[in-house]
MARDREN-657177 format. One record per residue: residue in one letter; chain; residue number from 1; x, y, z of N, C-alpha, C, O in turn. Coordinates in steps of 0.2 Angstrom, whole numbers. Example, Ala and Ser with C-alpha at 12.3 -4.5 7.8 and 13.67 -1.06 7.14 Angstrom:
<mivos>
+----+----+-----+-------+-------+-------+-------+-------+-------+-------+-------+-------+-------+-------+-------+
| aa | ch |   i |  n.c1 |  n.c2 |  n.c3 | ca.c1 | ca.c2 | ca.c3 |  c.c1 |  c.c2 |  c.c3 |  o.c1 |  o.c2 |  o.c3 |
+----+----+-----+-------+-------+-------+-------+-------+-------+-------+-------+-------+-------+-------+-------+
|  A |  A |   1 |    66 |   -28 |    39 |    62 |   -22 |    39 |    66 |   -16 |    39 |    71 |   -17 |    42 |
|  S |  A |   2 |    64 |   -11 |    35 |    68 |    -5 |    36 |    64 |     0 |    39 |    67 |     6 |    40 |
+----+----+-----+-------+-------+-------+-------+-------+-------+-------+-------+-------+-------+-------+-------+
</mivos>
This chain:
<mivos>
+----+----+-----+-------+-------+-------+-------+-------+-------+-------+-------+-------+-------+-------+-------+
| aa | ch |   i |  n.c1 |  n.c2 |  n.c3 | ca.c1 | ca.c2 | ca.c3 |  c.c1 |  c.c2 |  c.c3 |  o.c1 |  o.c2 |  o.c3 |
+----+----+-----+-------+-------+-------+-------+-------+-------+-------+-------+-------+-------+-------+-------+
|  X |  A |   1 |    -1 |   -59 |   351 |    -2 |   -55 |   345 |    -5 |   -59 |   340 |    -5 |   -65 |   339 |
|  X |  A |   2 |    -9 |   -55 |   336 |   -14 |   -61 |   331 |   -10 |   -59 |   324 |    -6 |   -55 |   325 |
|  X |  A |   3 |   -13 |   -62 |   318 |   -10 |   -58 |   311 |   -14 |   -54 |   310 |   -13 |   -51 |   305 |
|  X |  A |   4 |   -19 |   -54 |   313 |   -25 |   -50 |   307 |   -25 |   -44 |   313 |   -30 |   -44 |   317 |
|  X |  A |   5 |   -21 |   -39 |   314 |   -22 |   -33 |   316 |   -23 |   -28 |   312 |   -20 |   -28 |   307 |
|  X |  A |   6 |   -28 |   -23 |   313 |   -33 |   -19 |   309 |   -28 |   -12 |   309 |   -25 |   -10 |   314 |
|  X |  A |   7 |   -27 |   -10 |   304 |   -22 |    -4 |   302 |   -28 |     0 |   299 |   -33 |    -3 |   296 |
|  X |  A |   8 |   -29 |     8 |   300 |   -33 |    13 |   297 |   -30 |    12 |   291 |   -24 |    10 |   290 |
|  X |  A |   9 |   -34 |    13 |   286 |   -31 |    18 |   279 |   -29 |    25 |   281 |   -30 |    28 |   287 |
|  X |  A |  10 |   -25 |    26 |   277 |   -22 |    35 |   276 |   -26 |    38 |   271 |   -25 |    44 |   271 |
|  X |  A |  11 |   -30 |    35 |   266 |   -34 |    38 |   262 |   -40 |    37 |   264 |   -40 |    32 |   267 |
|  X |  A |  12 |   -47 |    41 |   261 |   -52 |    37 |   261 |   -54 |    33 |   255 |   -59 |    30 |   255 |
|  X |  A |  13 |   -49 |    33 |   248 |   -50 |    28 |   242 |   -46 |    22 |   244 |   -46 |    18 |   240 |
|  X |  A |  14 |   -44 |    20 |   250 |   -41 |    14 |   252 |   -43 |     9 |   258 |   -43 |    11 |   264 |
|  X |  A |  15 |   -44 |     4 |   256 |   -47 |    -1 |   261 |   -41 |    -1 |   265 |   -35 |     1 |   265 |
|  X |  A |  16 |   -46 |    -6 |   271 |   -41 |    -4 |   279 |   -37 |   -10 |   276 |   -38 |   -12 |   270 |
|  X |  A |  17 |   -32 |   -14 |   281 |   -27 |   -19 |   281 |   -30 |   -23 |   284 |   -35 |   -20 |   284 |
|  X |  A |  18 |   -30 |   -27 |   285 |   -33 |   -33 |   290 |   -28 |   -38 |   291 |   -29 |   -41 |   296 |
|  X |  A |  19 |   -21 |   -39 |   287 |   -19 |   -44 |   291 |   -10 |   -42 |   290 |    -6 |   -43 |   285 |
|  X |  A |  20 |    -9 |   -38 |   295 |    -2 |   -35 |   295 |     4 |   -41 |   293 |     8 |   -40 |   289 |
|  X |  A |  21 |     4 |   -45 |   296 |     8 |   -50 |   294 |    10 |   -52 |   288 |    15 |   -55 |   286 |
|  X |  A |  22 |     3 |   -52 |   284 |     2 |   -57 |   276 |     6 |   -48 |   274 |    12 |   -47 |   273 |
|  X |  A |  23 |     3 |   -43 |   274 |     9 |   -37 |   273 |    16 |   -37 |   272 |    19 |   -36 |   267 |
|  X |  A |  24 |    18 |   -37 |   278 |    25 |   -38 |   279 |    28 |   -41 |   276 |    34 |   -39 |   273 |
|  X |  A |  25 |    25 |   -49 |   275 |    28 |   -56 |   272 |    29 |   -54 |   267 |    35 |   -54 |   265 |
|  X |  A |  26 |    23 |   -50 |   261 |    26 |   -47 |   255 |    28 |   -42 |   252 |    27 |   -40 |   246 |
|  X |  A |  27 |    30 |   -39 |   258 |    34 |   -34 |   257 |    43 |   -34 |   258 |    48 |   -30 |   257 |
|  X |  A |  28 |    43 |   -41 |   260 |    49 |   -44 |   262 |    51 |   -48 |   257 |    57 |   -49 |   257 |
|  X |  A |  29 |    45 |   -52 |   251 |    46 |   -55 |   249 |    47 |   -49 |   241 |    52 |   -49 |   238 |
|  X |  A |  30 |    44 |   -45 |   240 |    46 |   -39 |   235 |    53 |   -37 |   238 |    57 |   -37 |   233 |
|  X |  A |  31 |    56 |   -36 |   244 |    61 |   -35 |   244 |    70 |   -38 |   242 |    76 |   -37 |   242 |
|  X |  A |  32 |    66 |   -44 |   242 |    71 |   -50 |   240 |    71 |   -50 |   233 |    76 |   -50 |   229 |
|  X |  A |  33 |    66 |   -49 |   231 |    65 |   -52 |   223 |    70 |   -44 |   222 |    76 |   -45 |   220 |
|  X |  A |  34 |    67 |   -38 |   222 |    71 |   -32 |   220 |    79 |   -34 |   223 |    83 |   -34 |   218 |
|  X |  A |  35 |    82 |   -36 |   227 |    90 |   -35 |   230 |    90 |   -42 |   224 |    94 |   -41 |   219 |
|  X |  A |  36 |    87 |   -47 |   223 |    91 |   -53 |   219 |    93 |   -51 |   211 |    99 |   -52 |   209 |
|  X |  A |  37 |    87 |   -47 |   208 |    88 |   -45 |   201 |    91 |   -39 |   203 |    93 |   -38 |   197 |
|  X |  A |  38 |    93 |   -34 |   206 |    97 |   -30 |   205 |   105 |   -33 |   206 |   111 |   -31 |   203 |
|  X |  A |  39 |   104 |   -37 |   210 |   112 |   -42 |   213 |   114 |   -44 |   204 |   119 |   -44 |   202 |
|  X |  A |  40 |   109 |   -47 |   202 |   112 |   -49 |   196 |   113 |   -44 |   189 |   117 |   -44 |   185 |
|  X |  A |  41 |   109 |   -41 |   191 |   112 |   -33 |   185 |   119 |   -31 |   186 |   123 |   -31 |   181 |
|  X |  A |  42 |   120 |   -30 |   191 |   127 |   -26 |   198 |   131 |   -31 |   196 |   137 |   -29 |   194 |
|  X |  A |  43 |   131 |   -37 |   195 |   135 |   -43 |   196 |   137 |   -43 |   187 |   143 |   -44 |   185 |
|  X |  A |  44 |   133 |   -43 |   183 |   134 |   -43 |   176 |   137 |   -38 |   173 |   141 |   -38 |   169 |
|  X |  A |  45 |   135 |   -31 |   176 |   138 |   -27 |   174 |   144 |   -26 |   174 |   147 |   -24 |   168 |
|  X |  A |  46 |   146 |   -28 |   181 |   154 |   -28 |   184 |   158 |   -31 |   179 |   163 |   -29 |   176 |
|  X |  A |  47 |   154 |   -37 |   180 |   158 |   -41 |   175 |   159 |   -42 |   168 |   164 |   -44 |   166 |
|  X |  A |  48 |   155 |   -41 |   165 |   158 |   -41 |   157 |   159 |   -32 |   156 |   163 |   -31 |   151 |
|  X |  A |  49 |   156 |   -28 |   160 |   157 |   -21 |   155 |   161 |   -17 |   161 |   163 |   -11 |   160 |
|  X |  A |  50 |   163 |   -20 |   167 |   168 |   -15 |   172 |   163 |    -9 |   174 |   164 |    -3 |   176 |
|  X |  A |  51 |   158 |   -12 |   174 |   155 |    -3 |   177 |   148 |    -7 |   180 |   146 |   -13 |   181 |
|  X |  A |  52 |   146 |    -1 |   183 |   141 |     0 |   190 |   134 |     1 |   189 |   133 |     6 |   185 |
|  X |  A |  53 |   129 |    -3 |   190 |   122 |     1 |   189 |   120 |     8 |   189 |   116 |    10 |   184 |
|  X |  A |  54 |   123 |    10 |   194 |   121 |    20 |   194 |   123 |    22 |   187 |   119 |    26 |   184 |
|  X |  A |  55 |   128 |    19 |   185 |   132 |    21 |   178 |   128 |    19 |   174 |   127 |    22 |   168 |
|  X |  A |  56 |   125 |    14 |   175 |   122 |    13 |   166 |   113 |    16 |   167 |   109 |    17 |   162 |
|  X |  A |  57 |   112 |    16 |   173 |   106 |    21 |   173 |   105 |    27 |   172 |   100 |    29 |   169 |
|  X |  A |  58 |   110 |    31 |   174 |   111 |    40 |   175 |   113 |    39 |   165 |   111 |    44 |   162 |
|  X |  A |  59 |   116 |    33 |   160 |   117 |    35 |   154 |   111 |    33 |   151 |   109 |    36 |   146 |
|  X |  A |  60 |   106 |    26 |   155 |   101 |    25 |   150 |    95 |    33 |   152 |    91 |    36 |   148 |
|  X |  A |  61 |    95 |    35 |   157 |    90 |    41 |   157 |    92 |    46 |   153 |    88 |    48 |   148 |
|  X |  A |  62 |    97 |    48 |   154 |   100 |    54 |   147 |    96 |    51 |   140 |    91 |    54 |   138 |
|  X |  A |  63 |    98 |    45 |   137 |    97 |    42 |   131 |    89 |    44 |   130 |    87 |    46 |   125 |
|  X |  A |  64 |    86 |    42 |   136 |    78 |    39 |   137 |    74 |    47 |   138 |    68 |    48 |   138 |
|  X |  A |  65 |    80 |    52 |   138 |    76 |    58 |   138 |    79 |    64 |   132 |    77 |    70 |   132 |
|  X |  A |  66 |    83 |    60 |   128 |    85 |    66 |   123 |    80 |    68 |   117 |    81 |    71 |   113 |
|  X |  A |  67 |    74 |    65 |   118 |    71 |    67 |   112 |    66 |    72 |   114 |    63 |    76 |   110 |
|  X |  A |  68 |    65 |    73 |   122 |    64 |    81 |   123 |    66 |    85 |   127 |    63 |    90 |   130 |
|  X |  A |  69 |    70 |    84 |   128 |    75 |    87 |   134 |    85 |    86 |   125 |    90 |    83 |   125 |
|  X |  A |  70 |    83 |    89 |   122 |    89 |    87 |   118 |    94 |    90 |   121 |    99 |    86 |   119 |
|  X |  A |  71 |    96 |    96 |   126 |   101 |    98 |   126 |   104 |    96 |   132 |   109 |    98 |   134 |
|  X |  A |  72 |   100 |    91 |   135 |   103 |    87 |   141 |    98 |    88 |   148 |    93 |    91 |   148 |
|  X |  A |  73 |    99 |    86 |   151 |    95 |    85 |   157 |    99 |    92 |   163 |   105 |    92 |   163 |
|  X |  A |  74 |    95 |    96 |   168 |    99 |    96 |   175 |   100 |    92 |   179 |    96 |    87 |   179 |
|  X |  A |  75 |   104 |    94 |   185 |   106 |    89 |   189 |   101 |    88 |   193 |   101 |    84 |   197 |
|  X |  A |  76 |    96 |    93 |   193 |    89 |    93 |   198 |    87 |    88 |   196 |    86 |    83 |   200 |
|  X |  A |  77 |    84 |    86 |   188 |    82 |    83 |   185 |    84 |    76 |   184 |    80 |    71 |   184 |
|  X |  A |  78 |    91 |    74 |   184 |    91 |    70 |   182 |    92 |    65 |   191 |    91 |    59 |   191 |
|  X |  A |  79 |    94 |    70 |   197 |    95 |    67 |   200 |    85 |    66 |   203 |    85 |    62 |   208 |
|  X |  A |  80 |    78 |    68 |   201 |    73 |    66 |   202 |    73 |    59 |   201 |    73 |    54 |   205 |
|  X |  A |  81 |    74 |    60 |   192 |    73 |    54 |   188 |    76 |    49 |   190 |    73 |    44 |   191 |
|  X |  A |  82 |    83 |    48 |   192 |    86 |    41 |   196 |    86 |    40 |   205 |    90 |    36 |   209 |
|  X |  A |  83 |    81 |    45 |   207 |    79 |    44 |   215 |    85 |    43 |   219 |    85 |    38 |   223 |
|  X |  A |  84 |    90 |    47 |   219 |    96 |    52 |   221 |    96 |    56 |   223 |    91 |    60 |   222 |
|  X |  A |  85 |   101 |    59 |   228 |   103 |    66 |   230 |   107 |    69 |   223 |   110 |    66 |   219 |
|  X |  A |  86 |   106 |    76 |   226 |   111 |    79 |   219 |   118 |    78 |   222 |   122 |    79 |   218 |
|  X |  A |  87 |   120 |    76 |   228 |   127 |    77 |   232 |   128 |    68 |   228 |   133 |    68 |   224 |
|  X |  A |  88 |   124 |    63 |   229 |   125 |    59 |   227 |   127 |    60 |   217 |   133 |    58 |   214 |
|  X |  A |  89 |   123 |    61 |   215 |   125 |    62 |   207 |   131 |    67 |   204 |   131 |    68 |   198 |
|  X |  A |  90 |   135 |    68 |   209 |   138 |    73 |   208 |   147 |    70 |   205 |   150 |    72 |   201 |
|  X |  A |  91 |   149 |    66 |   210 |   153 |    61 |   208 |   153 |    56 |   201 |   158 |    55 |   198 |
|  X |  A |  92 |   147 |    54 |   201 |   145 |    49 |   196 |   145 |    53 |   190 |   148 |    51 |   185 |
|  X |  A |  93 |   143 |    60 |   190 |   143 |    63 |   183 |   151 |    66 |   182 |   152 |    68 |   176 |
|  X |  A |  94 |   154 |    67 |   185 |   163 |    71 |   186 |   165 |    65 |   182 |   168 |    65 |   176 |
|  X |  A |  95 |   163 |    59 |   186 |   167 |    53 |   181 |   166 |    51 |   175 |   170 |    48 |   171 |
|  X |  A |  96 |   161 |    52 |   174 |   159 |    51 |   167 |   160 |    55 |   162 |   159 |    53 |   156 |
|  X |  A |  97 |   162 |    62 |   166 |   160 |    68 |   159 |   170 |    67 |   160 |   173 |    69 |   155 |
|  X |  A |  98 |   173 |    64 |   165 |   181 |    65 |   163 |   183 |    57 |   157 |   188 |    56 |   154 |
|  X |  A |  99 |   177 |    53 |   157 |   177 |    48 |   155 |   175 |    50 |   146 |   176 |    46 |   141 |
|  X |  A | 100 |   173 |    55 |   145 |   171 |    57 |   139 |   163 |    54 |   139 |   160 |    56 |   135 |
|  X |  A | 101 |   159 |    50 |   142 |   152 |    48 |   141 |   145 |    53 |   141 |   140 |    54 |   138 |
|  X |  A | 102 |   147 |    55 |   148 |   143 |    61 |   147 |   145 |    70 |   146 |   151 |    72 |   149 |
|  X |  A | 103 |   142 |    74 |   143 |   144 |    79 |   142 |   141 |    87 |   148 |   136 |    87 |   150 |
|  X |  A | 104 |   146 |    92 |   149 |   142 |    97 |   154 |   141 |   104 |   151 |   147 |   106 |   149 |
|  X |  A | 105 |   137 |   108 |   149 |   135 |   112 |   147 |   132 |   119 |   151 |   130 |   118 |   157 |
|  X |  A | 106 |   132 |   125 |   149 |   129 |   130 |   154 |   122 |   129 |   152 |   121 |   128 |   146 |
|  X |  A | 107 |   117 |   129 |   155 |   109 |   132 |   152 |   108 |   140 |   151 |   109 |   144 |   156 |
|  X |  A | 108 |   106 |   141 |   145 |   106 |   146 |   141 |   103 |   149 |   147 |   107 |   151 |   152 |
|  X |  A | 109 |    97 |   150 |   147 |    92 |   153 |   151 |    95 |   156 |   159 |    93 |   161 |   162 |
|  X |  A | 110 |   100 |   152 |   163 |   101 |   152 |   170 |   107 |   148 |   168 |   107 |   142 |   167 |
|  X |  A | 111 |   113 |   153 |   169 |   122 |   151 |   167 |   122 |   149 |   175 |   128 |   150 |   177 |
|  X |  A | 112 |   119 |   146 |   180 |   122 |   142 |   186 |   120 |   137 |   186 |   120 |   134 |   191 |
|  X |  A | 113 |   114 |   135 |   179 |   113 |   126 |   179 |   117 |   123 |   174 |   118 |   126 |   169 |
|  X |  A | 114 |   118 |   117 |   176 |   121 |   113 |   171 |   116 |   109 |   167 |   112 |   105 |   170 |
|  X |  A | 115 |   117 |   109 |   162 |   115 |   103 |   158 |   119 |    98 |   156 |   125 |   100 |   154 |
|  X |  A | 116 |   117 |    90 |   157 |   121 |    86 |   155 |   117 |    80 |   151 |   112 |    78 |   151 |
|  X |  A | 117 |   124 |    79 |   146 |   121 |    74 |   139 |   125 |    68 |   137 |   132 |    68 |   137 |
|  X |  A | 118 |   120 |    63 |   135 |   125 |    59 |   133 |   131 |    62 |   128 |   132 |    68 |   127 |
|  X |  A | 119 |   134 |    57 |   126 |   139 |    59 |   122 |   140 |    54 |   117 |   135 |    50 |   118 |
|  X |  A | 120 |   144 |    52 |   112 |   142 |    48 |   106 |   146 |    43 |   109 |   142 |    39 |   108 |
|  X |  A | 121 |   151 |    42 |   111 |   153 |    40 |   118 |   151 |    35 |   119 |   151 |    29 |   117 |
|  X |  A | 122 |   145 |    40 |   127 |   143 |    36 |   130 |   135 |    32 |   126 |   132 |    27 |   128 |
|  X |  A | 123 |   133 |    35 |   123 |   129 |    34 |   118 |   130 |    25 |   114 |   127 |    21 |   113 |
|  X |  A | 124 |   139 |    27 |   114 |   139 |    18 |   111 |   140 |    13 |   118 |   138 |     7 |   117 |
|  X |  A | 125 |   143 |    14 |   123 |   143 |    11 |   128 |   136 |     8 |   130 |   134 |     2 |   132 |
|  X |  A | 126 |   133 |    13 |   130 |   128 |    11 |   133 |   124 |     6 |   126 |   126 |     0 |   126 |
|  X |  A | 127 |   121 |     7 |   121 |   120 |     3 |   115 |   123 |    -4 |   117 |   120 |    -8 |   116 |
|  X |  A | 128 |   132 |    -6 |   119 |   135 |   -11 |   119 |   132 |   -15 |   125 |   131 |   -21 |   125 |
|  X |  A | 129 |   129 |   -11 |   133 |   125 |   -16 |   136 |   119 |   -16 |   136 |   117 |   -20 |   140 |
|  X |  A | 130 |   115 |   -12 |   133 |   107 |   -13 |   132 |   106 |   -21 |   132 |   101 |   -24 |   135 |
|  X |  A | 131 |   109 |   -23 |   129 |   105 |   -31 |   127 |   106 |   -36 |   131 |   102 |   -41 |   131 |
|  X |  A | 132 |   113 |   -37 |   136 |   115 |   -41 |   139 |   112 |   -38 |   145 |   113 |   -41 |   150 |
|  X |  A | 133 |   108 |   -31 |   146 |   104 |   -30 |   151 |    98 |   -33 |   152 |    96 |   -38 |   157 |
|  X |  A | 134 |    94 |   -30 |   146 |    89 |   -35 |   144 |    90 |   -41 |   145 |    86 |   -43 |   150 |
|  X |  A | 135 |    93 |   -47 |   142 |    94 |   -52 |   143 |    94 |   -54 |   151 |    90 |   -59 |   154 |
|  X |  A | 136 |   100 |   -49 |   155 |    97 |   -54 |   163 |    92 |   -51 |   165 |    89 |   -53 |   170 |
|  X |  A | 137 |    87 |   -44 |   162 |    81 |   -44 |   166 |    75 |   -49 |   165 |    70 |   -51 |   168 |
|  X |  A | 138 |    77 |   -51 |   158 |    71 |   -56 |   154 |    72 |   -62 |   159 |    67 |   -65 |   160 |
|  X |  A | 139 |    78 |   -63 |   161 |    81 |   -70 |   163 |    78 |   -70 |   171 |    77 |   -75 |   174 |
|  X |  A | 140 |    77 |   -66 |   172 |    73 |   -65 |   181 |    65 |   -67 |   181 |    62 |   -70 |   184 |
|  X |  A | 141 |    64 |   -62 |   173 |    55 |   -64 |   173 |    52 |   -71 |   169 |    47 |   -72 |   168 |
|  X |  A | 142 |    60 |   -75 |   168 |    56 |   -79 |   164 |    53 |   -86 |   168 |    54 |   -92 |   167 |
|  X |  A | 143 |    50 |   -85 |   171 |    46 |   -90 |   176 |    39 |   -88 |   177 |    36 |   -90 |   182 |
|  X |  A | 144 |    38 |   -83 |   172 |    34 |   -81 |   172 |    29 |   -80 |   168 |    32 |   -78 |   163 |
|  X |  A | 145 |    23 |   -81 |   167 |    19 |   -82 |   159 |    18 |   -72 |   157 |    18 |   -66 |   159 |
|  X |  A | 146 |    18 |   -74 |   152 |    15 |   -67 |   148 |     9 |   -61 |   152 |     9 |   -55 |   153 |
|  X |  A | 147 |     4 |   -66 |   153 |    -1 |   -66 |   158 |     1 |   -62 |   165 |     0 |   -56 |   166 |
|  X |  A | 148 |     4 |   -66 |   169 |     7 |   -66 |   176 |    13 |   -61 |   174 |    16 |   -60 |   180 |
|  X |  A | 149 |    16 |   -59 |   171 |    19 |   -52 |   171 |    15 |   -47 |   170 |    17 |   -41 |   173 |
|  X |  A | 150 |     9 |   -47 |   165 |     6 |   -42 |   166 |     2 |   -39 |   172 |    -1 |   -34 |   174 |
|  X |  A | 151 |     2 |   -46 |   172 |    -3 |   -43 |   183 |     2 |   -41 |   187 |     2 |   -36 |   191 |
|  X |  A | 152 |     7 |   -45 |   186 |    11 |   -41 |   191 |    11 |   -33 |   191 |    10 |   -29 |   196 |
|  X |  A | 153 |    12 |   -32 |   185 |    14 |   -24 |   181 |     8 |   -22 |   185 |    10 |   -20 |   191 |
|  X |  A | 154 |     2 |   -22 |   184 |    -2 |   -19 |   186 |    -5 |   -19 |   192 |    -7 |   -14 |   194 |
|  X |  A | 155 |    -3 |   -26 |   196 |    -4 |   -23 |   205 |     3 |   -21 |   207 |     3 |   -19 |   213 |
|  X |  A | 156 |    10 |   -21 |   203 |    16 |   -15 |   207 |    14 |    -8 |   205 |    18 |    -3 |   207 |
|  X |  A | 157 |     7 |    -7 |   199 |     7 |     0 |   199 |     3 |     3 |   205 |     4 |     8 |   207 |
|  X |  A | 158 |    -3 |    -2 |   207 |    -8 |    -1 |   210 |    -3 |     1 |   217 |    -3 |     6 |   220 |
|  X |  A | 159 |     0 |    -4 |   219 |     6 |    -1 |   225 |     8 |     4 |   225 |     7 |     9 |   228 |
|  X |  A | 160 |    13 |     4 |   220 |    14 |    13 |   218 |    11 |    17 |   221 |    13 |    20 |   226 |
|  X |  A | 161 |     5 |    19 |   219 |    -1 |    24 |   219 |    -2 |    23 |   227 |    -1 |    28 |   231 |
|  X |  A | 162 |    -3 |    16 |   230 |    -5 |    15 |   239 |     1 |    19 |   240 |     1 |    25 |   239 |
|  X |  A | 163 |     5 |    17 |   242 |    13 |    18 |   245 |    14 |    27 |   242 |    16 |    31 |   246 |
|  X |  A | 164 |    13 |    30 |   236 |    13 |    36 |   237 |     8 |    42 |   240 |     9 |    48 |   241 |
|  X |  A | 165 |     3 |    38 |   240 |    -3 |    40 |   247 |    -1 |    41 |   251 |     0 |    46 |   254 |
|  X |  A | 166 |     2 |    35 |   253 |     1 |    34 |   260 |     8 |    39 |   263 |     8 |    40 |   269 |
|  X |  A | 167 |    14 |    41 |   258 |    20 |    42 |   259 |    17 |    49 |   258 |    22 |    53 |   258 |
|  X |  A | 168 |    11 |    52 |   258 |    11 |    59 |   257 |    13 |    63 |   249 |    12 |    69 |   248 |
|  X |  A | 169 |    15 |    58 |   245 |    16 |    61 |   238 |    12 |    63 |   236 |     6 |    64 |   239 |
|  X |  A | 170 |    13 |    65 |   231 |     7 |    66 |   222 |     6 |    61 |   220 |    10 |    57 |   222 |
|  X |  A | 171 |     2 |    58 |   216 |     0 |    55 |   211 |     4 |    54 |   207 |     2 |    51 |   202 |
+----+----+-----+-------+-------+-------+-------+-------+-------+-------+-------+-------+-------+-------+-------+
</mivos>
């Protein structure tokens, strides 16, 4: 078997593959780097604040959407935005909303969706780990020039857009 096996594109804005192997390798190697910095999010988390990634994602997206969604997100919605089932987000939000952080509301328009909203609550919890977030995601990219994160930025969008071709998404 050689490395350089020829894969079609799935698109025709997309050149063919030529070397499936050098593929794999950095797709292996993207997938370490994502389990290592999330291992240390999980890990920080646990430890200074007692709580879980999903937790402080499902509060930062509330926070990061109340300026036009004020009256809260639904569960449709919010479970898009954290790339979730809603079976899955269903638990996480029970606990939260018995926790006082997030709040459950009817939507006016259709009384069988729920809207859900930070709360002043979870509002400050979240504010108390915003920086010690930041700090370990800065602390993963710091091996990195100013420069070379922004290319990165710009070929993981460039992948984005392949991988949702090729995955049959939208744009």
């Amino acid at each position: 078997m050689t490395a350089s096996l020829r894969a079609e594109p799935l698109h025709e804005d997309m050149p063919r593959v030529s070397d499936t192997r050098a593929v794999l390798r950095t797709w292996l190697r993207l997938l370490a780097c994502s389990n290592i910095i999330g291992g240390r999010i999980r890990g920080g988390l646990r430890e200074k604040f007692d709580t879980t990634l999903p937790r402080f994602d499902l509060l930062a997206q509330l926070d990061a959407s109340s300026a036009e969604a004020p009256r809260g997100l639904t569960m449709s919605e919010l479970s898009r935005r954290l790339m979730v089932t809603n079976g899955n987000l269903t638990g996480l939000v029970d606990r939260l909303a018995r926790e006082g952080l997030v709040a459950r509301a009817v939507s006016p328009p259709d009384r069988r969706t729920q809207m859900i909203s930070l709360t002043a609550a979870g509002k400050e919890a979240l504010g108390a780990m915003r920086p010690d977030h930041a700090r370990w995601v800065g602390e993963m990219f710091a091996g990195l020039t100013d420069a070379e994160r922004a290319q990165l930025y710009a070929l993981l969008g460039k992948l984005k857009r392949s991988a949702r071709i090729a995955a049959g998404q939208a744009q």
